[in-house]
C-alpha positions as CSV (number, residue, x, y, z in Angstrom):
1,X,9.4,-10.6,1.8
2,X,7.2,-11.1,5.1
3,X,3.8,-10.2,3.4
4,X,2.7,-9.3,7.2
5,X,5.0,-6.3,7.3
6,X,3.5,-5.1,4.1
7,X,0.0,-5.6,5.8
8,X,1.4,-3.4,8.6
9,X,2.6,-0.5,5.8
10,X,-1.4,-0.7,4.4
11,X,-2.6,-0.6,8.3
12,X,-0.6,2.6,8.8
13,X,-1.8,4.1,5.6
14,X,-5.6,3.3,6.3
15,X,-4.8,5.0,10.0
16,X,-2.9,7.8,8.3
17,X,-6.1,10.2,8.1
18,X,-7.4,9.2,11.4
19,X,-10.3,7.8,9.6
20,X,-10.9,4.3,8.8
21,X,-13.3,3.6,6.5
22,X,-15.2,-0.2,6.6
23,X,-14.3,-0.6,3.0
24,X,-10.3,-0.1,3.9
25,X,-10.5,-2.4,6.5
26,X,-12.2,-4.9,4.5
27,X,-9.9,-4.2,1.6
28,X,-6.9,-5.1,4.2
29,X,-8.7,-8.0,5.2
30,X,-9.2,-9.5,2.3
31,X,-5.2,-8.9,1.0
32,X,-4.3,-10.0,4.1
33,X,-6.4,-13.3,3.7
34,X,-5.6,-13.8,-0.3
35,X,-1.8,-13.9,1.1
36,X,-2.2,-16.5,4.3
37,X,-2.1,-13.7,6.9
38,X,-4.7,-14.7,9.4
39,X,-7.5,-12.5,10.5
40,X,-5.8,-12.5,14.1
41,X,-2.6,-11.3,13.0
42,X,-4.1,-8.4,11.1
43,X,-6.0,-7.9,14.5
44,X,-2.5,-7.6,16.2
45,X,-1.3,-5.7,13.3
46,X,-4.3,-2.5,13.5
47,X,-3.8,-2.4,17.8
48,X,-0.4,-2.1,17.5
49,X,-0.6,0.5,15.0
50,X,-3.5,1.8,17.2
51,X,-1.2,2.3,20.6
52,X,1.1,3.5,18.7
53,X,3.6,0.5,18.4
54,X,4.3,0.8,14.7
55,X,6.5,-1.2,12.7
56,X,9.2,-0.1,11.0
57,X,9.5,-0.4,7.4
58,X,11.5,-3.3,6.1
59,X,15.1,-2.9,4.3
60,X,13.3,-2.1,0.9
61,X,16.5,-2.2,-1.1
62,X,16.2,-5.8,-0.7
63,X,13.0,-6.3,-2.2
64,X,12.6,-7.6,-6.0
65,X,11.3,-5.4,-8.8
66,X,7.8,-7.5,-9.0
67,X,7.9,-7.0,-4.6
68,X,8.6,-3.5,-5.2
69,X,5.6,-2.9,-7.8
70,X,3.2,-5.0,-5.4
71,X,3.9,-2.5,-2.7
72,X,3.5,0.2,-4.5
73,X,0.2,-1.1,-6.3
74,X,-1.6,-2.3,-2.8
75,X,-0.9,1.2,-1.0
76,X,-2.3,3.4,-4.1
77,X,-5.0,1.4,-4.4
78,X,-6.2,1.1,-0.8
79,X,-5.3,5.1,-0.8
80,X,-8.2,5.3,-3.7
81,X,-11.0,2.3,-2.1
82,X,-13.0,4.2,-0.4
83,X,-12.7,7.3,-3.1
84,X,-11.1,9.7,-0.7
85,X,-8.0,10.9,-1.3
86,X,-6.1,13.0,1.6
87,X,-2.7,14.7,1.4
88,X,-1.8,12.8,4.7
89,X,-1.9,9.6,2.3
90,X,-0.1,11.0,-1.1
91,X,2.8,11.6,1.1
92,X,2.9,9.1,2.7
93,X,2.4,7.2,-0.8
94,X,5.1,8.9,-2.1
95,X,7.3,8.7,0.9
96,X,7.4,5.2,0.7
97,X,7.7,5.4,-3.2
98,X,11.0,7.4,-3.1
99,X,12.3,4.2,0.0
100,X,11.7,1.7,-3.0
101,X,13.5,4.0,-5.0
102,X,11.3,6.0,-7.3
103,X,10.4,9.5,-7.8
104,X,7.6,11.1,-5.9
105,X,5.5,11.8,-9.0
106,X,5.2,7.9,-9.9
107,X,2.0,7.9,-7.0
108,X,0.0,10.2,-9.5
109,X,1.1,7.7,-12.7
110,X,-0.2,4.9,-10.7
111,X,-3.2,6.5,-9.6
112,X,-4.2,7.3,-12.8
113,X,-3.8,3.5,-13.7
114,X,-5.3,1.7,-10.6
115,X,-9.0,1.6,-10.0
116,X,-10.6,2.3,-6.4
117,X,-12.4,-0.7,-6.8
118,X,-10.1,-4.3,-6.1
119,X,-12.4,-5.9,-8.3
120,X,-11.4,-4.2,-11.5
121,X,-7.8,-4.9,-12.3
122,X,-5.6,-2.6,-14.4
123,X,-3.0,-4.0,-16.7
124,X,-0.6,-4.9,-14.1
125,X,2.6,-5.6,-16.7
126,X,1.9,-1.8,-18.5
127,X,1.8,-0.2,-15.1
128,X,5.1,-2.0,-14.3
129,X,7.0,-1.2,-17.4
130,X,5.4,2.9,-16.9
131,X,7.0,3.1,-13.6
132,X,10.6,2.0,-14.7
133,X,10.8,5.7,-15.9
134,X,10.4,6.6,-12.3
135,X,13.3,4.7,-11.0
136,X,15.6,7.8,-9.4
């Protein structure tokens, strides 16, 4: 999977409130540059999204389960980095959840698992085998 098209799902989140906080940008950043996507290309990525050129979510169904889970895991945790949580961005959370093919209510068993701050890791292999239950 095209790790810059997931950057451009996270840019669309961090836009979603119409508020976009230094430590979400840095948090995309910093994804963007632990997974080869140069600064400039997350540049493109936040004008685009900006004038309103979005991009439109990937075939999902061809994702693997670890792809899936990675998606899933970067947008609830840059929902939580800067520790405010809008309805704009649960649904949209949960919006994408249900294109992966899960259940709405697996965004609140993530939350609950994922810490705000990318430093602290949750145990990624629990959260994984929790979410299985959430497969519609």
């Amino acid at each position: 999977m095209d790790f810059k098209t997931q950057m451009s799902v996270l840019v669309q989140l961090s836009l979603i409130d119409n508020e976009l906080s230094n430590i979400e940008k840095r948090y995309i950043y910093a994804l963007g540059k632990a997974n080869g996507v140069a600064e400039k290309d997350i540049d493109a990525i936040f004008s685009d999204h900006l004038n309103e050129k979005k991009t439109a979510l990937p075939d999902l169904g061809l994702l693997s389960e670890d792809e899936m889970f990675e998606y899933l895991y970067s947008i609830v945790q840059l929902m939580k980095v800067d520790n405010k949580v809008y309805l704009s961005e649960i649904r949209f959370c949960q919006k994408l959840a249900e294109k992966l093919g899960y259940k709405k209510s697996v965004i609140a068993e993530l939350s609950s698992g994922i810490f705000s701050d990318p430093d602290i890791t949750g145990d990624r292999d629990r959260l994984k085998q929790l979410i299985m239950k959430y497969k519609a």
